[in-house]
Backbone of each chain as ProteinMPNN parsed JSONL, in Angstrom:
{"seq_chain_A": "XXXXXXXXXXXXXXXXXXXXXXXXXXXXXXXXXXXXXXXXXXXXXXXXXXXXXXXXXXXXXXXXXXXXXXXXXXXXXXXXXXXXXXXXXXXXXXXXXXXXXXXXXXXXXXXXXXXXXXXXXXXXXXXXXXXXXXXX", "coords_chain_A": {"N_chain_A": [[0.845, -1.196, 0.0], [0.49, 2.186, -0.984], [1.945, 5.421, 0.568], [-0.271, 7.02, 0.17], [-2.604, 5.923, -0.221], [-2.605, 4.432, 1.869], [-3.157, 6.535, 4.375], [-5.3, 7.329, 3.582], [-6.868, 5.268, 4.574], [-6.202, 5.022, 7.103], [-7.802, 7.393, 7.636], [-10.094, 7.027, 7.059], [-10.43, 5.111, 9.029], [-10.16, 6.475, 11.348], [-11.927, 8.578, 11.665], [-14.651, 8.573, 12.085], [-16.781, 10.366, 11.277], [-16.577, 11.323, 8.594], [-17.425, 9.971, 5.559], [-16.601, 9.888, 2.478], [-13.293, 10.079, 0.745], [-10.949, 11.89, -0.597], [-8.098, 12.025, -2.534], [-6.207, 14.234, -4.027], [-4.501, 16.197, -7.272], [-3.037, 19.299, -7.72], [-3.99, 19.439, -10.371], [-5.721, 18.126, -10.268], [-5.755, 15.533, -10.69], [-6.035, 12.56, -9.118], [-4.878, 10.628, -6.347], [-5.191, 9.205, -4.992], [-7.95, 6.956, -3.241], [-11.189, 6.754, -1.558], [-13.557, 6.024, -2.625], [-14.564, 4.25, -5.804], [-12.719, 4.759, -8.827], [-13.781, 6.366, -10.982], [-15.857, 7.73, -10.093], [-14.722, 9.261, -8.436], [-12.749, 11.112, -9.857], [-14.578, 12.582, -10.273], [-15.236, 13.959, -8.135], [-13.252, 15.066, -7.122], [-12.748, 16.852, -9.886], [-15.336, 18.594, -9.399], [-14.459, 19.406, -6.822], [-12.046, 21.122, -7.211], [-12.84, 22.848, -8.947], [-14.842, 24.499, -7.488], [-12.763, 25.308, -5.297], [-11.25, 26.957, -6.579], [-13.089, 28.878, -7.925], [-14.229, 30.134, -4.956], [-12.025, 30.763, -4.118], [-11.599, 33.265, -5.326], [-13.285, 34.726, -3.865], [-13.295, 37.407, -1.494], [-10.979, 38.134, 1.063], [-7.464, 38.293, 1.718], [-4.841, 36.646, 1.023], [-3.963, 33.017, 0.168], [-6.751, 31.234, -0.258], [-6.999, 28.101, 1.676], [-8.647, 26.299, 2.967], [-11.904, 24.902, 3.136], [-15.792, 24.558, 3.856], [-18.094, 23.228, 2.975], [-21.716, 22.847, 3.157], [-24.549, 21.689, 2.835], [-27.991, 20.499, 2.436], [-27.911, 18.217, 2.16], [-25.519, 17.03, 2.918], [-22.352, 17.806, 4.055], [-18.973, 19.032, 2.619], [-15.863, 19.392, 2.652], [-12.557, 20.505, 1.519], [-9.794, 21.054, 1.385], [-5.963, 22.441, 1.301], [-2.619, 21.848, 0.784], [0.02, 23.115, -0.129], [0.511, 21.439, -2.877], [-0.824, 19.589, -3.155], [-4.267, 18.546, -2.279], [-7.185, 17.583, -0.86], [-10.04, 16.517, -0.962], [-13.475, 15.713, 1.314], [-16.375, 13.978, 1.941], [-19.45, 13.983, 4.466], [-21.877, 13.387, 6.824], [-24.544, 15.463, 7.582], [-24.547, 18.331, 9.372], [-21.424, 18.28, 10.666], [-18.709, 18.244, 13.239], [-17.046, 20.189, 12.674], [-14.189, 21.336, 13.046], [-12.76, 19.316, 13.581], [-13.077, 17.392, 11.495], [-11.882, 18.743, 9.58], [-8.588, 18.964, 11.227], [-8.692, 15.816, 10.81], [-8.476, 15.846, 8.228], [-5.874, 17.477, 7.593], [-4.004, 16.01, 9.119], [-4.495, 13.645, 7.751], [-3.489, 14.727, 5.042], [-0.612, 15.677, 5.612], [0.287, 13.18, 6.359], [0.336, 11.792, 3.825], [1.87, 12.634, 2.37], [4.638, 12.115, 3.549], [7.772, 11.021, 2.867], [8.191, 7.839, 1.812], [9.518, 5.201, 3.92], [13.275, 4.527, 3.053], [14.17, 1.055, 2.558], [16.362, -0.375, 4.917], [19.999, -0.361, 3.879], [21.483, -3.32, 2.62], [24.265, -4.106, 5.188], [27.283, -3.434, 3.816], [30.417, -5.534, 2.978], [32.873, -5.048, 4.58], [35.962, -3.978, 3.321], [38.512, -5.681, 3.128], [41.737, -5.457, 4.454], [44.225, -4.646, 2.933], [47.485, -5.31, 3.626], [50.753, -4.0, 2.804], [52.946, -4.986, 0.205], [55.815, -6.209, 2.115], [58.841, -4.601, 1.677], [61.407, -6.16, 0.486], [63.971, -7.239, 2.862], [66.154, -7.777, 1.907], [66.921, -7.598, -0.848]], "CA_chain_A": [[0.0, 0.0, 0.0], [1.384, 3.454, -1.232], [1.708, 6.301, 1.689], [-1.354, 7.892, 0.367], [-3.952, 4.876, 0.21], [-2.19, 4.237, 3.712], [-3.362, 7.898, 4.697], [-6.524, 7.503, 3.556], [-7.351, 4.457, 5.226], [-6.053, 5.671, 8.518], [-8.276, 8.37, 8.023], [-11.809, 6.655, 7.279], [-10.497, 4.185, 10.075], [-9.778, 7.263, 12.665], [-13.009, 9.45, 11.447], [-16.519, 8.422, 12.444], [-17.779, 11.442, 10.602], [-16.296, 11.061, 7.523], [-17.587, 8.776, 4.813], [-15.668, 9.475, 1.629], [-12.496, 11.023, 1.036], [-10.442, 11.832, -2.634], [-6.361, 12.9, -2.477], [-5.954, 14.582, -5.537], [-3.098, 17.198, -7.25], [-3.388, 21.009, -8.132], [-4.404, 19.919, -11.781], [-7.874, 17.411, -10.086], [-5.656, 14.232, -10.799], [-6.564, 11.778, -8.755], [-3.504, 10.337, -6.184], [-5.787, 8.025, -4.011], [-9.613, 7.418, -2.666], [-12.064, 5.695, -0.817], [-14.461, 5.526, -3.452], [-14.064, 4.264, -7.154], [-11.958, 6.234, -9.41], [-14.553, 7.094, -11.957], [-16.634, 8.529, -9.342], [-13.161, 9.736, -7.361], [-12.701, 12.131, -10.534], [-15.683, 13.582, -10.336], [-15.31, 14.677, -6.862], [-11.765, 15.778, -7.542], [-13.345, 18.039, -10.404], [-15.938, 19.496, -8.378], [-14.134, 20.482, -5.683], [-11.495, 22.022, -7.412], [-13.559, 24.12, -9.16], [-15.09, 24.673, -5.925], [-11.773, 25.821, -4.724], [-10.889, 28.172, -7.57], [-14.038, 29.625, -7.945], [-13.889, 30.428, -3.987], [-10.447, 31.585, -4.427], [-11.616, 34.617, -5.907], [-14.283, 36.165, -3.332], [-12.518, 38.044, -0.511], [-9.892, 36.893, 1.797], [-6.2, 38.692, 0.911], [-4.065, 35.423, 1.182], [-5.081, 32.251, -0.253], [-7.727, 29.939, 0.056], [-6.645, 26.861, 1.945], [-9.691, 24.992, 3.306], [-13.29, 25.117, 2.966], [-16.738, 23.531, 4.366], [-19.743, 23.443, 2.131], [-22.777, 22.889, 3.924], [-25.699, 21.15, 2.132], [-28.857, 19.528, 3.093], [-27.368, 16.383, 1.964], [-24.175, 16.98, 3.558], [-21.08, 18.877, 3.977], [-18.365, 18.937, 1.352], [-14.57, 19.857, 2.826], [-11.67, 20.636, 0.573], [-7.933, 21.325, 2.239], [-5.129, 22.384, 0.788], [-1.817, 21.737, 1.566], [0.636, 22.79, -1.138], [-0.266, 21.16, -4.759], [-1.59, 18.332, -2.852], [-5.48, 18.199, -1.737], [-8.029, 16.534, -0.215], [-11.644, 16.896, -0.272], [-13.98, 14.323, 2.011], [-17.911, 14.356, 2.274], [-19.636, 14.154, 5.896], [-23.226, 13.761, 6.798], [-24.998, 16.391, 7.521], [-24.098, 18.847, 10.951], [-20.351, 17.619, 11.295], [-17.829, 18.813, 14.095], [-16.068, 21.391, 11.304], [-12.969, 21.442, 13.813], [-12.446, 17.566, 13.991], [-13.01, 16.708, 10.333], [-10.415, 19.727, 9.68], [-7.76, 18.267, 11.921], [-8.312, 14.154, 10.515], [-7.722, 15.635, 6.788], [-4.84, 17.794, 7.643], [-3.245, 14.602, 9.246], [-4.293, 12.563, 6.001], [-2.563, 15.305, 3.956], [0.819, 15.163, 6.143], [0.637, 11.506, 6.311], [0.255, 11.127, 2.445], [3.054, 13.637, 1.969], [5.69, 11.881, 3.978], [8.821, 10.279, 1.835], [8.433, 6.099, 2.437], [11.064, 5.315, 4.413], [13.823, 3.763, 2.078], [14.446, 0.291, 3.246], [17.603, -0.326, 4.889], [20.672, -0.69, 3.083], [22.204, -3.964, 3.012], [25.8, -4.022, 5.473], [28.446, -3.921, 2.36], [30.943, -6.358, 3.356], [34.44, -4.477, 5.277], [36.658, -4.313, 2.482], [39.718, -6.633, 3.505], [42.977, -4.947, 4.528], [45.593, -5.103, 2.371], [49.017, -4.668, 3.864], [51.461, -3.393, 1.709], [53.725, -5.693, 0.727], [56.648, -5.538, 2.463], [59.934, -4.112, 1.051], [62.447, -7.162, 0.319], [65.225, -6.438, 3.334], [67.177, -8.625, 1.054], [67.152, -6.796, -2.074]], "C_chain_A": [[0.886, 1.254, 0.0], [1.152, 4.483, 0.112], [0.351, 7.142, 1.705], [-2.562, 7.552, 0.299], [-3.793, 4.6, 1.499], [-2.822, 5.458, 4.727], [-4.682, 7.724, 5.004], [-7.378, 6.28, 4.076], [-7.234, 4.729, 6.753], [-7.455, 6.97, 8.683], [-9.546, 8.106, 8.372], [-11.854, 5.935, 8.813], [-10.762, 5.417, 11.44], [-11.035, 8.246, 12.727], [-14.321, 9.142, 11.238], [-17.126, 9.385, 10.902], [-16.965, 11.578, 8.855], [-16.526, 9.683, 5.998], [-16.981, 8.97, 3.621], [-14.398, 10.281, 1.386], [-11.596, 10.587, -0.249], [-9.534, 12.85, -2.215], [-5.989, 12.997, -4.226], [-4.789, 15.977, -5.876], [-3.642, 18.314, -7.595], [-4.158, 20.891, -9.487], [-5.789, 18.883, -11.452], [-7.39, 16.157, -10.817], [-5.824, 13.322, -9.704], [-5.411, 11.053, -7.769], [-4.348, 9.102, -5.715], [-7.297, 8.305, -3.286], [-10.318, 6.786, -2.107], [-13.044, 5.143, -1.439], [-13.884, 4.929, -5.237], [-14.113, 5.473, -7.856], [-12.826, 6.617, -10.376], [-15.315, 8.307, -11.004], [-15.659, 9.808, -8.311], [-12.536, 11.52, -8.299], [-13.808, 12.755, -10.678], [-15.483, 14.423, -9.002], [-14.042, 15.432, -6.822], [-12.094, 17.453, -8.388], [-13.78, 18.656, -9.784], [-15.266, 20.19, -7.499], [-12.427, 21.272, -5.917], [-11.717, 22.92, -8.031], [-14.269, 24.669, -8.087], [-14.421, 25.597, -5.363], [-11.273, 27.166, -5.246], [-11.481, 28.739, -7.747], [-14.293, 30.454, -6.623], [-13.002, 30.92, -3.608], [-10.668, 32.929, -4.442], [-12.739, 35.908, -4.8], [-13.148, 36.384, -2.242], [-11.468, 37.614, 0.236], [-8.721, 37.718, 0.687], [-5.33, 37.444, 0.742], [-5.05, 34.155, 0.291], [-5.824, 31.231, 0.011], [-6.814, 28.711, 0.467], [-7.499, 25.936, 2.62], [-10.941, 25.733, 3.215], [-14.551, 23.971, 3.583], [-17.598, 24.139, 3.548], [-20.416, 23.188, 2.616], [-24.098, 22.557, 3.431], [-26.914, 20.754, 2.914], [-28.611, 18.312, 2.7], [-26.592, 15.838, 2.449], [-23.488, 17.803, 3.675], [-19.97, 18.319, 3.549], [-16.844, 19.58, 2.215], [-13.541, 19.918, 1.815], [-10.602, 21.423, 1.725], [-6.873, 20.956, 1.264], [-3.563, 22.328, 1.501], [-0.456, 22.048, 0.235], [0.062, 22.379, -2.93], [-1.102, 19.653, -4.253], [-2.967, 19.071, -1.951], [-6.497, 17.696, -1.581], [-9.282, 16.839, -0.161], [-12.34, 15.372, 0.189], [-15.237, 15.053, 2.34], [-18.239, 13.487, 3.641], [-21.22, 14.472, 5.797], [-23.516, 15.107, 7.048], [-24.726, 16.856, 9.388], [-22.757, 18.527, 11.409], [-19.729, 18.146, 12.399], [-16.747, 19.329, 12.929], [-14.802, 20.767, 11.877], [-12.336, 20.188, 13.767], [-12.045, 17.123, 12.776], [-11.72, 17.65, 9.545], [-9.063, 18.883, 9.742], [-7.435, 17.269, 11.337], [-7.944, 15.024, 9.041], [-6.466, 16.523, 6.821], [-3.682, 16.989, 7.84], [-2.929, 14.309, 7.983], [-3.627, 13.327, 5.457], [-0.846, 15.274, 4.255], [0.847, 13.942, 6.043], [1.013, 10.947, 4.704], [1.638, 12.027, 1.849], [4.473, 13.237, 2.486], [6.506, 11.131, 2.994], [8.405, 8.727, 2.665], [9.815, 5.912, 2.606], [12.1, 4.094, 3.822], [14.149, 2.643, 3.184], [16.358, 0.327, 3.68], [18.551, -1.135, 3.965], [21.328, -2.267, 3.351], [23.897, -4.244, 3.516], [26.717, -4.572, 4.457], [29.367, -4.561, 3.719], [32.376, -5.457, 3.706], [35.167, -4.606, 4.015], [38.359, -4.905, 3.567], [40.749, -5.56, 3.547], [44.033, -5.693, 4.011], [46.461, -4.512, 2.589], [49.807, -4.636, 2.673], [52.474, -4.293, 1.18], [55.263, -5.493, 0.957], [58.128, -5.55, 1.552], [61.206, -5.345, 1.113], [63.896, -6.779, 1.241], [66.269, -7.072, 2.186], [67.827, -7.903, -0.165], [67.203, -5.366, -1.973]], "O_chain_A": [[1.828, 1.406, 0.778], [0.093, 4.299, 0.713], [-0.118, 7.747, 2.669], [-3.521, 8.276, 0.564], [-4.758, 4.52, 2.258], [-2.927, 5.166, 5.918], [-5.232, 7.846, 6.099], [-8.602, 6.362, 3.969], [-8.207, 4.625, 7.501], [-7.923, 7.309, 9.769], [-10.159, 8.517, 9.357], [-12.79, 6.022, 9.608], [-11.513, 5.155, 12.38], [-11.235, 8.762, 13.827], [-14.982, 9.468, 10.253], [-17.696, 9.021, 9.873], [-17.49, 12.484, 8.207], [-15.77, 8.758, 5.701], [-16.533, 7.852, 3.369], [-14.467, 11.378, 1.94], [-11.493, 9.479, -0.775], [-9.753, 13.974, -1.765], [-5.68, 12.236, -5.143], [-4.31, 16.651, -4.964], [-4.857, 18.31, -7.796], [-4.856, 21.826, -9.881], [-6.745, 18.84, -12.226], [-8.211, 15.573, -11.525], [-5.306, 14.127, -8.93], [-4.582, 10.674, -8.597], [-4.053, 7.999, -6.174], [-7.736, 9.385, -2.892], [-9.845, 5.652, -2.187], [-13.506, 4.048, -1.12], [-12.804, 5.306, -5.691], [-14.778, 6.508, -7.825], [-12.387, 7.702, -10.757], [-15.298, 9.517, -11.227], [-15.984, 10.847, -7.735], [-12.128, 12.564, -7.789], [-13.775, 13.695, -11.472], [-15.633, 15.644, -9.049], [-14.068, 16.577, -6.373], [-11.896, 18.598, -7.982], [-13.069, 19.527, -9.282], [-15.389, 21.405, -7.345], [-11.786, 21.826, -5.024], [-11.019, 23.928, -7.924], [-13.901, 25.841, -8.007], [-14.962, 26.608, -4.913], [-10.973, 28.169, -4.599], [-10.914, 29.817, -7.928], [-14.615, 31.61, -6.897], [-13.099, 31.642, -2.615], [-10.065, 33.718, -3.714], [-12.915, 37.125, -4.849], [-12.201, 35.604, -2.145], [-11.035, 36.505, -0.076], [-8.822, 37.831, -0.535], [-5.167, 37.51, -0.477], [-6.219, 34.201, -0.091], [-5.33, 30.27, 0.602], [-5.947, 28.326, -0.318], [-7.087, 24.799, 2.846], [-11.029, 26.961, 3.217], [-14.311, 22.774, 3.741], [-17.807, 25.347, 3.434], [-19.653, 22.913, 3.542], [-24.908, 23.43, 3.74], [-26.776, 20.692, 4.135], [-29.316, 17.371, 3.067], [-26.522, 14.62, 2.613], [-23.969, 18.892, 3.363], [-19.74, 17.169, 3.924], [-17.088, 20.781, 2.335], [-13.803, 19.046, 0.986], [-10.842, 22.193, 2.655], [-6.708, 19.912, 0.633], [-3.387, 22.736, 2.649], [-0.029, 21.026, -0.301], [-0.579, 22.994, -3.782], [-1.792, 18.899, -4.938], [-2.783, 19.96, -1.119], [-6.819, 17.133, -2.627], [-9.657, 17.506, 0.803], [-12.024, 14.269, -0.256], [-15.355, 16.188, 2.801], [-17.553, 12.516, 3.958], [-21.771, 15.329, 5.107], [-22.679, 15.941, 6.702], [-24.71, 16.086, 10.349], [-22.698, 18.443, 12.635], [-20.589, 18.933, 12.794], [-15.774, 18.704, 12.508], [-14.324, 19.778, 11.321], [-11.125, 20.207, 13.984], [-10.962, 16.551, 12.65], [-10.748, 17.11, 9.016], [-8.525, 18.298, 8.802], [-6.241, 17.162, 11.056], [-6.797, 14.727, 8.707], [-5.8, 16.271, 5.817], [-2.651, 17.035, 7.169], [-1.923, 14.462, 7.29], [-2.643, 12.687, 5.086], [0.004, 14.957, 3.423], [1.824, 13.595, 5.38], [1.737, 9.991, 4.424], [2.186, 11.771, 0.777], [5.452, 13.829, 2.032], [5.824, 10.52, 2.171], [8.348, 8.59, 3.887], [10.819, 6.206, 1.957], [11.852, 2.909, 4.043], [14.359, 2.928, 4.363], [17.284, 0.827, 3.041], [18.246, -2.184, 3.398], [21.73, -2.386, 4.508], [24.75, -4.526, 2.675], [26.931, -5.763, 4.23], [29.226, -4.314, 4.917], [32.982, -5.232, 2.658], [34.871, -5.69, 3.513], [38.944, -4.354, 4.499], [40.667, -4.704, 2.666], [44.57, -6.757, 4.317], [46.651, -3.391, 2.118], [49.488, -5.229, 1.642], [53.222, -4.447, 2.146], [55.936, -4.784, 0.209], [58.405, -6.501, 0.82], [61.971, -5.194, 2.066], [64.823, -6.186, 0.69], [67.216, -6.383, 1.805], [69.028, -7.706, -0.349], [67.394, -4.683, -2.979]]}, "seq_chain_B": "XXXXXXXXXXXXXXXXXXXXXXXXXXXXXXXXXXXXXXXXXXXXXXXXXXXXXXXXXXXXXXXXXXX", "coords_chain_B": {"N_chain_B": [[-70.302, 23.597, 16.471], [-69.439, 25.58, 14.969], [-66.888, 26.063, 16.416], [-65.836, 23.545, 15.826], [-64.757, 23.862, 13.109], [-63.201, 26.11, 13.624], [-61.292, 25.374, 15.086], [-60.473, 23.252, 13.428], [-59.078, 25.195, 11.398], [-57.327, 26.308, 12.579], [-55.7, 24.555, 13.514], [-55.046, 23.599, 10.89], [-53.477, 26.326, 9.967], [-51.135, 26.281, 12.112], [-50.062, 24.014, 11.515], [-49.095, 24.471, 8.733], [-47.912, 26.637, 9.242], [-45.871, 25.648, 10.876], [-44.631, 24.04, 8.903], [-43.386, 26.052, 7.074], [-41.702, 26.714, 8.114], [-39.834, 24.852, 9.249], [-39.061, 24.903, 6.583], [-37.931, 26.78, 6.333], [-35.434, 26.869, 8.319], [-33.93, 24.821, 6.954], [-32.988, 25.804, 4.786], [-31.618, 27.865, 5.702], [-29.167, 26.114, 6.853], [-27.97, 25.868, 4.703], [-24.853, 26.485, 3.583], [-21.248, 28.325, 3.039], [-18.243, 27.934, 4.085], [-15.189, 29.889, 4.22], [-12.031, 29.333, 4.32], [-8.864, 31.214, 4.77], [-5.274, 31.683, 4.288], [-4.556, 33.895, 5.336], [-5.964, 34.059, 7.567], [-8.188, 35.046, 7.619], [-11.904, 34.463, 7.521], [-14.156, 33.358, 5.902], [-17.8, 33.817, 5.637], [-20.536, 32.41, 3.586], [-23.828, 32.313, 2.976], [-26.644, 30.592, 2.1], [-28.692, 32.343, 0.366], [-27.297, 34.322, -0.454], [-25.91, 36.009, -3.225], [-23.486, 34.661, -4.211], [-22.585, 32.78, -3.532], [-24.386, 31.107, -4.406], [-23.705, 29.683, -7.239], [-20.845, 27.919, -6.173], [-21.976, 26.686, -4.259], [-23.332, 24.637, -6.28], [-21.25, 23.266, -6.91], [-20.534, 21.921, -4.759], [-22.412, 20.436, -4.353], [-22.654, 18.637, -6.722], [-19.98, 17.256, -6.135], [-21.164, 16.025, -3.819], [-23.126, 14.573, -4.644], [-21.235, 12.904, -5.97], [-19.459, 11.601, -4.438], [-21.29, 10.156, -2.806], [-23.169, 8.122, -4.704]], "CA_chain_B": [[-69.661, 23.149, 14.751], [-68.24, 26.511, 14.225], [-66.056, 25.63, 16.776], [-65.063, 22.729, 14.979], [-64.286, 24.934, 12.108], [-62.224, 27.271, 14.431], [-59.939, 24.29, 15.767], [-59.548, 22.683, 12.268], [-58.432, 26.109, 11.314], [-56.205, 26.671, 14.109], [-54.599, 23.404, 13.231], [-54.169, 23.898, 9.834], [-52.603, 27.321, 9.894], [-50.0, 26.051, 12.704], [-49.149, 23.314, 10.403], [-48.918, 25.582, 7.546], [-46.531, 27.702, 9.507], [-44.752, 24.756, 11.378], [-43.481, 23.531, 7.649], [-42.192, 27.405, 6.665], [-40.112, 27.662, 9.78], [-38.879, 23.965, 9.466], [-38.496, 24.775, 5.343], [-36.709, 28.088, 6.339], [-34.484, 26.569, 8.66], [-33.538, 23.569, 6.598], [-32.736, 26.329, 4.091], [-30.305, 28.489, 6.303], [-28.339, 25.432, 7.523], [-26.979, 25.766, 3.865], [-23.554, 27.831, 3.738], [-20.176, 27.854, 2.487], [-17.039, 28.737, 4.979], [-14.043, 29.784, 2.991], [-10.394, 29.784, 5.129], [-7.776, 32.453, 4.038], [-4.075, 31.486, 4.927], [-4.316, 35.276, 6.179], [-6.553, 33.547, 8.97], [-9.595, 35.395, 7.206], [-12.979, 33.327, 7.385], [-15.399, 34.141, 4.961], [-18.752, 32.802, 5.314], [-21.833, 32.743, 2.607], [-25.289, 31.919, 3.321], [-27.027, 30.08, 0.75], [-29.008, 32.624, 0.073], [-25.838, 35.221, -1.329], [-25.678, 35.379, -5.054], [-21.719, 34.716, -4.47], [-22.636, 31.187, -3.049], [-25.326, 29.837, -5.2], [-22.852, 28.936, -8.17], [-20.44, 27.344, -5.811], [-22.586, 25.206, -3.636], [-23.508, 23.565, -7.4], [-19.736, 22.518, -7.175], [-20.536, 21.312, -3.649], [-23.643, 18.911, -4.242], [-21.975, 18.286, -7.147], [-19.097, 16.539, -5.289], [-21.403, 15.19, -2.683], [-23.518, 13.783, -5.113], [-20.585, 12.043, -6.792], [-19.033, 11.068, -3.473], [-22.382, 9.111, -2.228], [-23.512, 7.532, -5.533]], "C_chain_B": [[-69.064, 23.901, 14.427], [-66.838, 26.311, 15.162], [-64.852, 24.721, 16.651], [-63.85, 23.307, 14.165], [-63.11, 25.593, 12.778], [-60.858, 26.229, 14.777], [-59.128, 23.768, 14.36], [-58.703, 23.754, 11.302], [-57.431, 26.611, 11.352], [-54.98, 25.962, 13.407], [-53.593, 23.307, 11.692], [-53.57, 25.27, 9.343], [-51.708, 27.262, 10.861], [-49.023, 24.913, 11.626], [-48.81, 24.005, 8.849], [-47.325, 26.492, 8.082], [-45.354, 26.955, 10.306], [-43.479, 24.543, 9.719], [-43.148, 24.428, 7.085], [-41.329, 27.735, 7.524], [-39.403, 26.661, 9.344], [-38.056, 24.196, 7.912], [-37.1, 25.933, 5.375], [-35.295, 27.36, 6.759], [-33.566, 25.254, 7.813], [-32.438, 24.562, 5.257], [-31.024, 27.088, 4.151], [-28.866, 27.74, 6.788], [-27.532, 25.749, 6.088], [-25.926, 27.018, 3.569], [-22.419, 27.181, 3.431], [-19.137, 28.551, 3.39], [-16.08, 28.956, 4.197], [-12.713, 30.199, 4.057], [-9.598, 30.508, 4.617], [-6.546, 31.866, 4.871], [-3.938, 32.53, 5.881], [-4.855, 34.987, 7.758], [-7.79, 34.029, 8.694], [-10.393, 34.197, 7.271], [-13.845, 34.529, 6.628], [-16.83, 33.144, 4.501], [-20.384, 33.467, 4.293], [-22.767, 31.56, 2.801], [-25.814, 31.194, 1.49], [-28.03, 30.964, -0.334], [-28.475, 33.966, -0.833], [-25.937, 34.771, -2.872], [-24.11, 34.475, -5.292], [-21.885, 32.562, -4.156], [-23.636, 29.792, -3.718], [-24.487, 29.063, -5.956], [-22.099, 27.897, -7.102], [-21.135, 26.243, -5.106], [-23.172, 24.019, -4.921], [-22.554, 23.315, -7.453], [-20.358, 21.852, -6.001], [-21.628, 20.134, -3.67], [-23.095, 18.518, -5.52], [-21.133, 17.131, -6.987], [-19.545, 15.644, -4.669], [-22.261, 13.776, -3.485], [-22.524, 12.768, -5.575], [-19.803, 11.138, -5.435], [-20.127, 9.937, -3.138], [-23.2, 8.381, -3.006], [-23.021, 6.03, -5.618]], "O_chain_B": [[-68.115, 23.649, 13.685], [-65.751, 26.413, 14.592], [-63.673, 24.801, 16.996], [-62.632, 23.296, 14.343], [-62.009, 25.475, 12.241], [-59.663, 26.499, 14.664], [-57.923, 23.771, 14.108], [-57.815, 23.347, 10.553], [-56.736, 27.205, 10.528], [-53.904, 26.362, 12.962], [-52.411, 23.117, 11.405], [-53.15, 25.256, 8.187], [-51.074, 28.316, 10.811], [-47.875, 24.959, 11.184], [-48.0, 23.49, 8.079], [-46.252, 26.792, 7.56], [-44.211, 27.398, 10.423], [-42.282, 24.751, 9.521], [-42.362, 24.066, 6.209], [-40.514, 28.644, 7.681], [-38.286, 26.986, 8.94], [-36.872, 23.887, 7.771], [-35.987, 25.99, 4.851], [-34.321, 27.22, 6.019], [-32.493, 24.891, 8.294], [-31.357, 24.115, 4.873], [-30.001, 27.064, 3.466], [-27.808, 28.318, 7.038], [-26.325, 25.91, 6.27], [-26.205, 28.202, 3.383], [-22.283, 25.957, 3.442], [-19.187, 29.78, 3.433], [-16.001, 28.142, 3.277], [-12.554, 31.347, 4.472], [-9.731, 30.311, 3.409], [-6.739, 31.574, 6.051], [-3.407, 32.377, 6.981], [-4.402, 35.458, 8.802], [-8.685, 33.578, 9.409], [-9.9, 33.077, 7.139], [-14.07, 35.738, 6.682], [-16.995, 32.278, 3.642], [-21.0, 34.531, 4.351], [-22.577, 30.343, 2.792], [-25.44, 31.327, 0.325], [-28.227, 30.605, -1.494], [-29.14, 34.501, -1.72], [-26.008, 33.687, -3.452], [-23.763, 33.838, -6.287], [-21.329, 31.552, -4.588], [-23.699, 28.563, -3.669], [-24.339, 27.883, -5.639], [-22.721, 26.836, -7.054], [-20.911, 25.054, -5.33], [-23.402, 22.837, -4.664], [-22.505, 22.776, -8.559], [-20.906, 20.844, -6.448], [-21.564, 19.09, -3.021], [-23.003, 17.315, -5.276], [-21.41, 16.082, -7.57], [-18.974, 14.555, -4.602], [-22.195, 12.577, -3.216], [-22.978, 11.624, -5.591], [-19.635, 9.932, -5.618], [-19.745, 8.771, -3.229], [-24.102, 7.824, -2.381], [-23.385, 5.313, -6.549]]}, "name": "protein", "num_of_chains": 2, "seq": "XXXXXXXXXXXXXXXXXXXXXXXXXXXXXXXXXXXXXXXXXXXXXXXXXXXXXXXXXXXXXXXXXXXXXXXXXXXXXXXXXXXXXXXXXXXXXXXXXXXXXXXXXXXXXXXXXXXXXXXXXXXXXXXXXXXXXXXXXXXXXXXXXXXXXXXXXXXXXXXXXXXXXXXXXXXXXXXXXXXXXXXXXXXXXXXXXXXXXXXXXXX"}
């Protein structure tokens, strides 16, 4: 399992209130998801137009997270860099909580896998010099 | 009997106005928060022109998330 299906399983596992959740890049490709990827790019789309379209009302700095608020549900998007995350949530969530678990998931999916260790190369043998012929 | 009248009245202009409060409120729960790195919050009601377009990204999403 790659660090960022690993992420996102930690996350559904650690988040009650979270039922789906889609790690995708600055351009709404797709890295990893809880749901199938046909449906995984759709939610990717959406909520980066979402993001960019929201971008633009007020606020001097830029947009880095959001809660949508539906009668169907609520819609999050978090940015972190060129990597982000949006994850849908019944309806009424704890904002603050579901926040927090995808900020995790986004550090967690962002960490380098830790290279395995190297195998101990073998001492290279000491070679004495050989010695100078007193003889000659 | 007009009494009748008067109660079934009663009843159906509370229920009349029970389901515009519960439709209102079901209405207002909808909103969009927007975070600013600056630490700005910027929130829109569903009823904002600025928020209609976007919340069609947002059911959008949700729809495609819960399908």
């Amino acid at each position: 399992m790659t660090e960022p299906h690993a992420a996102l399983a930690e996350l559904t596992e650690i988040s009650t209130q979270i039922e789906a959740a889609v790690l995708f890049d600055a351009d709404g490709k797709v890295v990893a998801a809880t749901i199938p990827e046909a449906r995984a790019a759709q939610v990717a789309t959406s909520a980066k137009a979402l993001l960019e379209r929201a971008g633009q009302i007020g606020g001097e700095g830029e947009l880095t997270q959001l809660e949508a608020s539906t009668a169907e549900g609520s819609l999050f998007v978090v940015r972190d860099g060129s990597t982000l995350i949006a994850a849908s949530t019944s309806a009424e969530p704890t904002a603050g909580l579901v926040f927090y678990d995808l900020k995790s998931a986004l550090r967690a999916a962002a960490k380098p896998k830790p290279k395995p260790k190297a195998a101990a190369k073998p001492k290279p043998k000491r070679t004495t010099p050989p010695k100078p012929n007193a003889s000659s | 009997m007009r009494a009748r009248k008067l109660i079934a009245l009663g009843f159906a202009a509370g229920s009349l106005l029970g389901i515009g409060l519960y439709a209102r409120r079901g209405k207002a729960s909808e909103r969009l928060d927007l975070y600013f790195a600056d630490g700005s919050l910027v929130s829109l009601h569903s009823d904002s022109p600025e928020a209609a377009p976007l919340l069609v990204h947002a059911r959008d999403a949700l729809r495609a998330a819960a399908t």
